[in-house]
C-alpha positions, 0 to 999 in steps of 0.5 A: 663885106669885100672891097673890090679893087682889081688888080693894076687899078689904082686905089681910088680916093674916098670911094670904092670901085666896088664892094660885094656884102651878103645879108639884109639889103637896105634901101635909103631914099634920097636924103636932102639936107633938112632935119627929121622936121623937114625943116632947112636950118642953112641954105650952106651947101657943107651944112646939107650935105652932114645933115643928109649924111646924118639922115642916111645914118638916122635910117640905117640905124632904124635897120639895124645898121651901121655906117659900115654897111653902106656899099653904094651912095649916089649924090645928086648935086645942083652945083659941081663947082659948090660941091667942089669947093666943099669938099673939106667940109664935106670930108670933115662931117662924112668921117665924123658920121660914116668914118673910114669907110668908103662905098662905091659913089657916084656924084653927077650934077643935076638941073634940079631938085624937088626941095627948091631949097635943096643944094644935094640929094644922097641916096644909099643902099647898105647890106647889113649882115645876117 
């Protein structure tokens, strides 16, 4: 796996510009925030984001990956001003699932979301290695 930062480029925070990996692609669909009973345990936007963080990792691991072999994440939030003021939380719970490893990501603010309980959604794509 390479990360990809272009020279000049300033170095991007909790986040790559872009990685370039070879081996098995793997495809996780957007997780959300409840358990694997699908059950909500906190309405608490932090909460959902370790408990779809943990759902991603869940998936992987059923893939024979790891954390590291993320290369993209893209997070679906209701709420920029909640993921924001999160953002402690947030960081606490991704170094404690995924470490000091940083995919490309992308995090846009949507009108909605299918759960109606759902504060985020986070969908990922990982290459774990031949």
């Amino acid at each position: 796996m390479k990360i990809l930062q272009p020279d000049g480029w300033t170095k991007p925070r909790g986040y790559s510009n872009g990685i370039a990996a070879r081996g098995t692609v793997v495809s996780i669909a957007g997780q959300i925030g409840w358990n694997a009973q699908c059950v909500f345990e906190s309405d608490d936007f932090a909460v959902q984001a370790r408990q779809a963080l943990a759902n991603i990792v869940a998936v992987l691991v059923e893939a024979g990956g790891r954390p590291e072999h993320l290369v993209r994440m893209t997070w679906y939030v209701l709420d920029k001003r909640e993921y924001v003021d999160a953002y402690p939380a947030i960081g606490a719970a991704y170094r404690e699932l995924i470490g000091k490893h940083f995919p490309a990501m992308t995090a846009v603010q949507v009108v909605a979301l299918i759960e109606d309980r759902a504060k985020l959604e986070i969908e990922a794509t990982a290459v774990v290695p031949d």
